[in-house]
N, C-alpha and C positions, 0 to 999 in steps of 0.2 A: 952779434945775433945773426942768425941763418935766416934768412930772407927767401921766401918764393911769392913773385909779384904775379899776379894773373889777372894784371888792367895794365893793359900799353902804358897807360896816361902816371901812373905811379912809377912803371921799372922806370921811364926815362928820368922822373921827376925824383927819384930818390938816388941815382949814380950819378946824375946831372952835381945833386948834394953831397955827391962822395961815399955815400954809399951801394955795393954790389950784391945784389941780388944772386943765390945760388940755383935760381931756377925760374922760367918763367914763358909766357904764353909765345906762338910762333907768331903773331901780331905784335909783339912786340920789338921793333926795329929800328927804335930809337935809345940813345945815341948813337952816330954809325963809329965805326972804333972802337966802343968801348962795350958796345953789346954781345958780340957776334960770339965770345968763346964760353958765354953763360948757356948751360943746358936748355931744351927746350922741351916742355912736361903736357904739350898739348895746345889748346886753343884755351877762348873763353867761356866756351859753351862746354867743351867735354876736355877731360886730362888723365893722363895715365897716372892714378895714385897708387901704384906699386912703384912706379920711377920714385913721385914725391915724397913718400915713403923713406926710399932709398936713399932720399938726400937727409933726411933729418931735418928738414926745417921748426925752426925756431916759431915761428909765424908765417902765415899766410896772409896778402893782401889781398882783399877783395872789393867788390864792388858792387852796390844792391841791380844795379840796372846792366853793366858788364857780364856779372854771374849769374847762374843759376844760386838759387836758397839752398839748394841740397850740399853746396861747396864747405857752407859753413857747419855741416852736420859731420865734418869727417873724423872728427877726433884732434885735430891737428891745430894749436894758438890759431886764433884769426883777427885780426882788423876792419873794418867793412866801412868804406865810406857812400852818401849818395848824395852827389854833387849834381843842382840843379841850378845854381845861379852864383855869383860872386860869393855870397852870406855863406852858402856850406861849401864852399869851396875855403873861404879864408880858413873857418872851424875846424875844417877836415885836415886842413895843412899845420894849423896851430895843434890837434889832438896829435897828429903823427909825430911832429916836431920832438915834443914833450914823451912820446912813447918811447923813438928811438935817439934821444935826446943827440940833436943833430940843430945844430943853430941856422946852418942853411935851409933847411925848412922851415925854422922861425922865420928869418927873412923874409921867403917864400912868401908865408901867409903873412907878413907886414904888408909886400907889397901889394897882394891881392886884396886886405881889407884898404888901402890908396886906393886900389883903383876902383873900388866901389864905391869910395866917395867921391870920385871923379867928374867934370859933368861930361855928360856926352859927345862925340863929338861927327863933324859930318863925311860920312864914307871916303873915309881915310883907308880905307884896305884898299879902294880902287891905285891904288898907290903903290902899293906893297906886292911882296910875293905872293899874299894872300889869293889875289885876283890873276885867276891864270891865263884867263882869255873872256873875250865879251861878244856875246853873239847877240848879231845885229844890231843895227846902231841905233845907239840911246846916250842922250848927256847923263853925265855921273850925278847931277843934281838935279835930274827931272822928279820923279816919282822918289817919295821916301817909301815907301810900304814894300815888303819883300816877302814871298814865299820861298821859302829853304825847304829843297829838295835831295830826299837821301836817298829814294829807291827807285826803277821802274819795271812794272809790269806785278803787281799793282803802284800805280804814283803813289807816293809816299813823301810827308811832310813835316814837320817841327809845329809846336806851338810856343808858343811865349811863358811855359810851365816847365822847359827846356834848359841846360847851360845852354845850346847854342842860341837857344834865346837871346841871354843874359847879355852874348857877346853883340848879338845883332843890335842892342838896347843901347850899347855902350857906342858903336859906330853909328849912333844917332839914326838908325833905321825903325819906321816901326814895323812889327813881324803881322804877315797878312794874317785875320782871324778867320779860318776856315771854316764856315756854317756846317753845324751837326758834325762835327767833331768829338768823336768816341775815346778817343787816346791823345797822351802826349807824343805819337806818332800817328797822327791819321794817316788812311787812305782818303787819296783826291782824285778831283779828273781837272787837268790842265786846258783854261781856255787865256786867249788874249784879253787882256786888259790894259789901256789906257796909263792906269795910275799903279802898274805893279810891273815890280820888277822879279824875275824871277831865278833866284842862286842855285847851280847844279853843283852840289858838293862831290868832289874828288873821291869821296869815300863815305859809307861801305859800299856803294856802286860806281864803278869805273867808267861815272859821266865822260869824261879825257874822251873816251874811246870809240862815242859815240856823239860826236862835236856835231861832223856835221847833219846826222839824226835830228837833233836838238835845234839847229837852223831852222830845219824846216817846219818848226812849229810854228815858226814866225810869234814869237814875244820875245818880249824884252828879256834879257838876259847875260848871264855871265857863267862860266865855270868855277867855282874857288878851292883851294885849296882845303879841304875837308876839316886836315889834321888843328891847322890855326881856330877853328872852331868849336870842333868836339873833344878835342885833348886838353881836359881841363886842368892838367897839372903847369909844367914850367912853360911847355909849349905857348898854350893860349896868353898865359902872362905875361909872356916876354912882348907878343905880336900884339898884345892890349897897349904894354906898356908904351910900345914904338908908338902904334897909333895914337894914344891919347899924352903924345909928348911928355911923359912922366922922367920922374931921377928915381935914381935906387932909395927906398928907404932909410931910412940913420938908425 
């Protein structure tokens, strides 16, 4: 089957399973080796469909919250999943499994419905490559409560309605409830708190680059690694997996 993936979190998650994708988003950069000689048909917001066109794709991967709705109006097979917590992450991996009958995506979603039964456990990512740096000092088991932060200028945040929720839930953290909260991405205004820790995600804004910015807000804090997060395909499962000491499914 011809394959064009246009959700990062699927091209890595489906070549990861042995299957190659003939086309696919310029965000998409994972795995490194084995991505780099697949065409590239645009982004996740806008693509050249006279290129996609031109490949012939069999199907198109999509993504209710990665895409646009108009993606799936093109004429062209399509798949669409919306992954907000472990539950439609298993489902979505178990549907594609059985679509492109591919066992290592069964797997996939065996191990994701595991680690939904999993119990929680305590911020084990400060451990991991997950956690890339910590600004200013705080013990790793002071405060459980965390605001995850993806944008600024306007601040911007996650809810517990999130996958990155789901995973926050799972590293035994609970996710701060941000008052008058209009979206599963509010805007916020960052103050100090006491009992909150505050995660500056790697991605889609390039907290890294602005470290010491971010010092001088004086909160508690850390940078993480974005992708272990919000890539909810093989990525996030594997860094759940590590974290909540799991075995491969049978």
């Amino acid at each position: 089957m011809r394959i064009i993936s246009l959700v990062p979190s699927w091209t890595e998650t489906i070549i990861e399973s042995g299957i190659y994708p003939i086309g696919r988003t310029r965000f998409c950069i994972h795995p490194e080796g084995k991505i780099e000689k697949i065409p590239v048909v645009g982004g996740t917001k806008t693509v050249n469909w006279d290129l996609i066109r031109e490949l012939k794709p069999d199907l198109l991967l999509l993504d209710e919250e990665e895409n646009p709705k108009d993606f799936s109006e093109s004429g062209i097979p399509f798949w669409s999943s919306h992954v907000t917590n472990g539950i439609s992450l298993a489902a979505g991996l178990q549907e594609l499994s059985e679509l492109l009958n591919n066992e290592n995506l069964k797997k996939l979603a065996k191990l994701s419905a595991k680690i939904n039964q999993a119990a929680p456990v305590q911020n084990a990512f400060l451990k991991s490559a997950a956690c890339i740096e910590i600004l200013n000092a705080w013990q790793p088991y002071e405060p459980k409560k965390v605001a995850y932060m993806i944008w600024k200028k306007p601040w911007m945040s996650v809810t517990k309605e999130t996958y990155i929720g789901f995973v926050l839930k799972k590293l035994g953290f609970e996710l701060f409830e941000w008052p008058h909260a209009k979206s599963k991405y509010p805007e916020v205004e960052i103050e100090s708190k006491n009992d909150l820790i505050y995660l500056f995600s790697s991605e889609p804004y390039p907290f890294l680059k602005i470290k010491n910015e971010l010092r001088e807000l004086n909160v508690k804090g850390a940078i993480v690694d974005g992708e272990m997060f919000s890539w909810f395909g093989i990525r996030s499962l594997r860094f759940l997996q590590k974290s909540l000491r799991l075995s491969d499914p049978e």
